[in-house]
N, C-alpha and C positions, 0 to 999 in steps of 0.2 A: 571424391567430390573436391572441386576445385575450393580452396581458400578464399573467403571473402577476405579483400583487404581494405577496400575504400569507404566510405560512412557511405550515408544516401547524397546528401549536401551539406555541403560546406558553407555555414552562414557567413556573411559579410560584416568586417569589421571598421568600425568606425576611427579614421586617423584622427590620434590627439594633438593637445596643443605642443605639446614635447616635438611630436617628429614629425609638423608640420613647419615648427620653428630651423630643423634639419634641410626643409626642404627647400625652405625658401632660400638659408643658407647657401644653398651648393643650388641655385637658379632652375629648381624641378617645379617650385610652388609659382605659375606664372597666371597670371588675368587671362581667359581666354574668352571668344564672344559668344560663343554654344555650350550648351550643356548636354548630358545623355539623353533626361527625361525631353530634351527639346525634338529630338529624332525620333523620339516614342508618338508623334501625331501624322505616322506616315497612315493615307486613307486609303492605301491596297499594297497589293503585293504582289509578284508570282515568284514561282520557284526555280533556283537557278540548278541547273544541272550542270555537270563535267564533261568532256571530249566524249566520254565512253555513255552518256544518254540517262549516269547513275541523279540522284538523288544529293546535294551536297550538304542538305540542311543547312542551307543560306536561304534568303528568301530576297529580292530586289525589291527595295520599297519607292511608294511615290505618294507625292506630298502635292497636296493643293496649290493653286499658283501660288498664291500669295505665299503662302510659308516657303515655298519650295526657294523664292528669289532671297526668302532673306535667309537660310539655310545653308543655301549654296554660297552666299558673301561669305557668311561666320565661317563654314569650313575652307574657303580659301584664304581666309586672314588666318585659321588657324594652323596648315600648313605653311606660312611663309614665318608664324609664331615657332613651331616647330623646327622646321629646316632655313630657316633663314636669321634675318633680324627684324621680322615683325613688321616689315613696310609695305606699302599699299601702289609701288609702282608695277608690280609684274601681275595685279591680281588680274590686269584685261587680257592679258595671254594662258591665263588658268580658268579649266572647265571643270564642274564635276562632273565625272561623266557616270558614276554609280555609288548607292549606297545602299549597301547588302544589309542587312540583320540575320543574324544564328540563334536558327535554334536550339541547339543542340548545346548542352554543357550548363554550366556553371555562370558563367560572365554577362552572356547573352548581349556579345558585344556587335558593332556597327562597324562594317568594315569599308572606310570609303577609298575610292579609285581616284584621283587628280590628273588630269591629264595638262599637257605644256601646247597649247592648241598651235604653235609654230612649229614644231616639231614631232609631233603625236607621241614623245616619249611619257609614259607616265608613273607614279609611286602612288601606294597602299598607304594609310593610317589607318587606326582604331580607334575608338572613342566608345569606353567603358564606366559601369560603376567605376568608383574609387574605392579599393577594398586596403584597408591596410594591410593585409596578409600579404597579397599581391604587390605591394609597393615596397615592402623589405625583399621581396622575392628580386623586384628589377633591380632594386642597389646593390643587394649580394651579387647578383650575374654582372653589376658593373663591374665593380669592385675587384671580385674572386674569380672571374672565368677567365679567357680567353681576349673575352668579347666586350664589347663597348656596347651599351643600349641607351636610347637617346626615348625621353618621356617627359609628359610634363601632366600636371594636376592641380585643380581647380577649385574647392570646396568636394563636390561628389562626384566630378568625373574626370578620369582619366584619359588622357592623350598616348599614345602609346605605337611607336615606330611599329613595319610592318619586318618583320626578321626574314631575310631569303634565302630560299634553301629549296631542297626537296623532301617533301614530306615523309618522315619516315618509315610510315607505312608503303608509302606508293614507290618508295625505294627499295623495300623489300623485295615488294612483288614485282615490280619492274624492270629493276637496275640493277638488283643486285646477283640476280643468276647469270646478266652478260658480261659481268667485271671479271677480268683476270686473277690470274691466283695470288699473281702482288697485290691488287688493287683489295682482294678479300680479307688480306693478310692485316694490310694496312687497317681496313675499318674495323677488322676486328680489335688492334690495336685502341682505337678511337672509341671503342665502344668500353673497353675494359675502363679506360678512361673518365668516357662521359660516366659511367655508374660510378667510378670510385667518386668524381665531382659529387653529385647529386648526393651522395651518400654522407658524406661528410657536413655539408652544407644544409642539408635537411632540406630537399626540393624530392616533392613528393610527386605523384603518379604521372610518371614519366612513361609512360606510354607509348606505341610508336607513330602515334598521331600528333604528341605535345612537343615531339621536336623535331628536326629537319637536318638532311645530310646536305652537307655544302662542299660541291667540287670543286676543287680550283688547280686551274691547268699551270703543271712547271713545263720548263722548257723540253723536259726529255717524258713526264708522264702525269698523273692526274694526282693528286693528293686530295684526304679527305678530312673532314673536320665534323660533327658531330654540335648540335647547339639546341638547346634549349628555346624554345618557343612560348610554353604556357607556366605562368610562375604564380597561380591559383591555390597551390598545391607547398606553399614554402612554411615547413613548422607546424600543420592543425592537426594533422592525423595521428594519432598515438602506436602505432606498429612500425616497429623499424623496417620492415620487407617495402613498405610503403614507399621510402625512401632510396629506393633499391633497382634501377630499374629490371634486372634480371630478374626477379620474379615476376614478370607480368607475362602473363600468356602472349601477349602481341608482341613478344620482344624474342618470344624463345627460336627463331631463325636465327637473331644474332648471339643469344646464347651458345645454339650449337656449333654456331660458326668460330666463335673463341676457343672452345672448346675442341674442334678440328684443326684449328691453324696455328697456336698459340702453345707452347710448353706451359706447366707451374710455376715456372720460374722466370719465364718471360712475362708472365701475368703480372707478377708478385711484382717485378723492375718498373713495370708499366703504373701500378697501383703507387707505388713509392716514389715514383715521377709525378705523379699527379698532385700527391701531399707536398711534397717536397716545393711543386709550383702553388700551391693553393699557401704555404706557409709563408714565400717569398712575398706575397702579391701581399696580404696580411700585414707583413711588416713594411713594403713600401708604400702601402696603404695608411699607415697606422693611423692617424689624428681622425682621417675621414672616418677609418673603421672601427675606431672605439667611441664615436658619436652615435654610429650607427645602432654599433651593438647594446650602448645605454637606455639607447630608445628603446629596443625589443625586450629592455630585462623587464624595465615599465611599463610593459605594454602587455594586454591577452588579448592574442591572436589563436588563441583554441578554449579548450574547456577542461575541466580543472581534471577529469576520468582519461583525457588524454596527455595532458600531461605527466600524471602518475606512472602509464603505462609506459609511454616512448622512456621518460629516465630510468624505470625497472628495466627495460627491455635493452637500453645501452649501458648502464650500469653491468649486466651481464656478461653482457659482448666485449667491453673493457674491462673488467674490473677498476675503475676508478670510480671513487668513493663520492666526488663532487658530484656525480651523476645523481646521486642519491637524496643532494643537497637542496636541489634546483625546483624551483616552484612556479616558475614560467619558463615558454616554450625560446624564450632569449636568454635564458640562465643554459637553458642545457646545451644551446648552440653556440652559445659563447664557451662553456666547459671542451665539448665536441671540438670546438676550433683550436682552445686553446691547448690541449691535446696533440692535436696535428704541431703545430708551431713547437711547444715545448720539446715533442719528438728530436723533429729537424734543428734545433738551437742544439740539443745533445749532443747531438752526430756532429752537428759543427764543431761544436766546444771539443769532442774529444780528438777530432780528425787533426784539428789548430795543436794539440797538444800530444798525438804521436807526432 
């Protein structure tokens, strides 16, 4: 029988005054002119399907005149809030031209479409609860990944960029049996990777629906990159597998692909590449990132049974003793990080001194 590893739901945590003061700080905490519960009075809906005629659990909603016009204002001042500087010349060349709501999940978030009506180019936002769990999840992915992500927050709701990629599922089954043996090579690279990230960081069920492969073409072939999408899942769940993404059944194709393409020792290089960048980013980080992390030591973003369990459970897995110490789920991720960091300072210190 398959391992349960996820709770049923993940309740929503209330941002305090601490790491609301954070936000405003570094320009995340901004005035915006809609709220969630405002998109909650759409008076129908139908269901949006995909190319292939499936089911996408979005649904298009539509809104009475009157709301609809001042609806449609608020989300185009809140896109130029977002991607711009907030001004009111280009709002006559912006349409919405949809806003989805999902069912399916946790967030049960609003996905709108903007279209540039002189050029028909157009971009994705979101507009979610504001869940604190979820809001350390976006500044850790600023921070510590790769990647840059751009959000903003309101009181209860969230603003929240649209990540592009290809869905990691639909990359599985689509894309990934026509790629060549380098290109397999390389994402299983990507893949060793994105798990050792998640893992460290404490970004849980990563799934192959919560993040997206993102191609991008060099001159002579395609390179792949691996990113994180849903950050729902950052610190609540008490099982370290949770944190992992190789154990999830929807992942086990690129499991066995690592597993085919990859030495132990190529893994291991990859894994300690990852530390190694996640310790760097840490330290060039620093001021931002021990604000960050003060916030979470003071804050419960889970519950007190899953806390106990995740530091038994990585106490184990290291033997390090802080593990044991830690009574919020920002004490053990700060221990966890600082782990990684202390590592990589060693190897430096001793490398400096052969």
């Amino acid at each position: 029988m398959e391992e349960k590893l996820m709770s049923k739901k993940k309740p929503s945590f209330p941002i305090n005054d601490r790491f609301n003061r954070y936000l405003a700080k570094y320009n995340r905490n901004t005035k915006i002119p809609v709220f969630y519960d405002d998109l909650l009075r759409f008076s129908g809906s139908i269901v949006v399907y995909d190319q292939h005629d499936e089911d996408t659990f979005w649904v298009r909603c539509y809104y009475s005149d009157a709301d609809r016009t001042e609806i449609d204002y608020s989300l185009k001042k809140v896109y130029t809030i977002l991607h711009s500087d907030g001004g009111d010349e280009s709002l006559e060349f912006l349409n919405v031209d949809a806003i989805d709501y999902c069912t399916f999940g946790n967030s049960k978030p609003f996905r709108i479409k903007i279209r540039n009506i002189l050029n028909d180019s157009f971009i994705y936002f979101y507009v979610k609860k504001a869940d604190a769990s979820r809001l350390y999840g976006l500044e850790l992915e600023h921070l510590l990944s790769p990647h840059r992500i751009n959000f903003l927050v309101y009181k209860d709701t969230l603003i929240e960029e649209h990540i592009v990629g290809i869905p990691g599922d639909v990359f599985i089954e689509d894309h990934l049996p026509v790629c060549d043996l380098r290109a397999q090579t390389q994402i299983a690279k990507q893949f060793v990777k994105f798990n050792e990230r998640c893992t460290v960081r404490l970004l849980g069920d990563m799934r192959s629906y919560n993040y997206v492969v993102i191609p991008t073409h060099d001159f002579d072939h395609v390179e792949y990159q691996i990113r994180a999408i849903d950050f729902d899942q950052q610190c609540y769940e008490g099982k370290l597998k949770v944190y992992r993404p190789q154990f999830f059944k929807e992942n086990f194709t690129m499991v066995q692909l690592v597993a085919e393409k990859l030495e132990n020792s190529s893994i291991e290089q990859y894994r300690k590449e990852e530390r190694s960048l996640l310790a760097k980013r840490m330290i060039n980080t620093k001021s931002r990132y021990k604000e960050l992390i003060r916030c979470m030591i003071n804050d419960h973003v889970s519950s007190r049974e899953n806390v106990l369990e995740l530091r038994n459970q990585l106490y184990d897995f290291t033997n390090d003793m802080k593990f044991k110490r830690a009574s919020t789920m920002g004490q053990i991720l700060r221990t966890a990080l600082d782990f990684v960091k202390r590592n990589y300072e060693n190897v430096n210190m001793q490398r400096m001194l052969d």
